[in-house]
Steps between C-alpha positions, in 0.01 A plus 500: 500500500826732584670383192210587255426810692870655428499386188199707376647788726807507337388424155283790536784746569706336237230567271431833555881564427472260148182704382644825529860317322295410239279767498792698408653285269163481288497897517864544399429249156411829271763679612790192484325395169514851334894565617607215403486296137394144509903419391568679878231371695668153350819570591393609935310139473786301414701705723272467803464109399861462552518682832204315604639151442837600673293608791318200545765306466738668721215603801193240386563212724677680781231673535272209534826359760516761699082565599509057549769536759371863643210270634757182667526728804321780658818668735661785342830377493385228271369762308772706447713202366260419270478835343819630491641143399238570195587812386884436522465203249307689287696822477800283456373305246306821306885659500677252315213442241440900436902528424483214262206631286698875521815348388257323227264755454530578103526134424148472721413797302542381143342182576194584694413829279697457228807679353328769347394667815787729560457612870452122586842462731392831681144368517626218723755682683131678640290198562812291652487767773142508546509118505751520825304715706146319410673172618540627845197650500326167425658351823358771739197509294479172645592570841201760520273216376591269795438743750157569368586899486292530148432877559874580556574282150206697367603865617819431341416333196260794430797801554738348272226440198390881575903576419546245241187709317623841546865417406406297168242799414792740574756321277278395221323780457703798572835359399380281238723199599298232341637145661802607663261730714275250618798266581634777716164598652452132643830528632476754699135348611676225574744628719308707656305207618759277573638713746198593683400119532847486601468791800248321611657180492752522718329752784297192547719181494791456773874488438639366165568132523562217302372123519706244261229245625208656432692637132566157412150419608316787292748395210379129491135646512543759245722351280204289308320823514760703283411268228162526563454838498721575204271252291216667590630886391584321189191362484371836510699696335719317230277538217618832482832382368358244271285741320787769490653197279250387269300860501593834594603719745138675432286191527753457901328838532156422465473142654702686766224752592221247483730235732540837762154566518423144518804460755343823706189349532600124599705709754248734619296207531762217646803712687260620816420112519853363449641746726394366798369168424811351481581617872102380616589139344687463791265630777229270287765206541458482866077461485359167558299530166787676309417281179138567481595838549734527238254295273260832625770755323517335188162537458439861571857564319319388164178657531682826582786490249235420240246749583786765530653403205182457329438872548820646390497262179132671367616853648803534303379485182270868497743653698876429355437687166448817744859423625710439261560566103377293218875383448388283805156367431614147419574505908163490589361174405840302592398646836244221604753222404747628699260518810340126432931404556497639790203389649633134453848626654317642833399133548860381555525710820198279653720183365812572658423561843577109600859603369491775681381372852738165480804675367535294191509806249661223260150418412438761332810426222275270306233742367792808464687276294161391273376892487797600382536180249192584385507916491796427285358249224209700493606821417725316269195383293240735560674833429580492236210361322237745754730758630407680797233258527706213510709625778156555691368174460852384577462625845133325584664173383850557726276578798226225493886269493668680785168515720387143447861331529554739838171307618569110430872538647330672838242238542764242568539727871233626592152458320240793497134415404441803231132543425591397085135490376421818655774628399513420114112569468628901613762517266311327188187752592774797515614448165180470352377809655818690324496298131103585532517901549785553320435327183125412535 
């Protein structure tokens, strides 16, 4: 099958890109962890939280938008329409947002990190910039995806970490910058990237035009996506702020590193996948079997998350102590928590593909608007009775809500036949394996 073919083509080269991320990220803990106090490494998570849920909201659905309507025709007129109608909205859109937080930016400031950080304002003025240029790189992130040109994305992707290492090194280390130096670093990364993605960009697309059709079109598809997407980063991510509330700005720190490495793994593990499944949905769509196939996915999706996961869950525990100071030891058994949430997240990209392939993205509102009910009430309870714990568990429950509401609302279009006994028999025998070596 062509479809399942590319799919493990491409989600090879996407992983060989991830692991070497990741790879680096993992290697660069001792040295972020030994620059920077726990109150710091606090202060760049809720900082990259908020430029992360900006993001998503501003570029999430669009992107979705403009790969659904990328595959409507196969002329390149059609295509350049598509994609320059795309990136206009979003630049537009990004433009008048990024103003409105710098005109705002030491109110942000003294509410997301609090008033005693003193560098706050300047802190955003740096991460408002970064978020610009990462917007528009999301959209021809995208574009690279749709054409299937995974080594180009990888090539590039690969350069601008390389940078982004020696520039943080440089600014950290020899100039001693602390937070303001690895704001600037990324910037530059950023940049840097943005504009190569960019070169490349528009070499390969035709003359600039724009569609008001296909806008309004990619709106009306998106548009339940923005919500979407910006419940699920919250999902993600806003325990951060609720334990900067009821904790500390140290114990931000700590659940911080454990949710990265978590994070890095789920996305060493899920990205290559997600990268170009949700273009091969479509080339499945068209198969006369395209349900049993799907059915197929979710099958081998479980078994591999879990062994994968499974793995990295039992590894981290000899190895993080190696990495990073004792300051940080309470990281490493939040770790496995984190990585059981996101196991039950990954499901919800099986679940929405009947969303996906009939256009109604509005199906999707139902379990974003219960995760997020739910992520709230439970960090709400559980922090502050279990701390960094609480926001943990907080996540499994907010992701078994999302994934399983995503999966009733689809059903009513479009029914897959997921192998469920199979299925829950792997992930029962998973868990055992882990509560069994680790504690028995």
């Amino acid at each position: 099958m062509k479809p399942v073919r590319d799919l493990l083509k491409h989600s090879s080269i996407y992983m060989i890109g991830q692991i070497l991320t990741r790879m680096a990220s993992v290697l660069l803990l001792p040295f972020y962890t030994h620059v920077l106090t726990r109150a710091e490494y606090g202060i760049t998570a809720i900082l990259d939280l908020t430029a992360a849920i900006l993001s998503t909201f501003i570029a999430g659905g669009m992107v979705s938008a403009v790969t659904r309507h990328h595959f409507d025709g196969d002329d390149e007129q059609h295509h350049d329409k598509v994609w320059w109608t795309g990136l206009t909205m979003v630049v537009t859109v990004c433009t008048v947002i990024c103003l409105t937080m710098y005109l705002g930016r030491q109110v942000l400031a003294d509410v997301t990190l609090g008033e005693d950080v003193a560098n706050g304002a300047w802190f955003y003025t740096l991460s408002i910039l970064t978020l610009w240029f990462t917007v528009v790189g999301m959209i021809i992130d995208a574009y690279l995806r749709a054409l299937k040109r995974s080594g180009v994305f990888v090539a590039i992707s690969l350069g601008r970490l390389l940078f982004n290492i020696a520039i943080n090194v440089y600014l950290l280390v020899g100039l001693k910058m602390g937070v303001e130096g690895l704001l600037i670093g990324n910037l530059a990364a950023t940049i840097l990237h943005t504009a190569v993605l960019g070169t490349v960009f528009v070499k390969s697309r035709g003359r600039y035009v724009l569609d008001k059709v296909i806008g309004h079109q990619m709106f009306r598809f998106a548009a339940p996506l923005v919500f979407t997407a910006i419940a699920s980063m919250a999902m993600h991510e806003a325990d951060r702020y609720f334990l900067r509330v009821w904790e500390s700005m140290d114990e931000v720190g700590v659940y911080s590193l454990a949710h990265k490495i978590g994070f890095a793994v789920n996305t060493l593990c899920l990205l290559p996948f997600i990268s170009i499944w949700h273009v091969a949905i479509y080339d499945i769509e068209r198969m006369p079997n395209a349900s049993e196939v799907f059915g197929k996915f979710f099958g081998w999706f479980t078994s591999g998350m879990g062994i994968l996961l499974l793995g990295a869950s039992l590894t981290v525990h000899p190895i993080l102590p190696w990495l990073t100071p004792d300051a940080y030891g309470e990281a490493i058994d939040l770790i496995s928590v984190v990585l059981l949430g996101f196991f039950v997240f990954g499901l919800s990209f099986m679940f929405e593909v009947p969303s996906l392939l009939t256009r109604k993205t509005r199906l999707m509102l139902p379990g974003s608007i219960a995760g997020l009910a739910v992520n709230v009430i439970a960090n709400m309870l559980l922090i502050p009775i279990m701390g960094s714990w609480g926001a943990a568990w907080s996540g499994v429950l907010t992701y078994l809500v999302y994934s399983f509401c995503i999966l009733f609302a689809c059903r009513t279009v479009m029914k897959i036949e997921y192998p469920w006994l199979r299925s829950l028999a792997t992930t029962a025998a998973f868990c055992g394996t882990y509560v069994g070596l680790r504690y028995g």
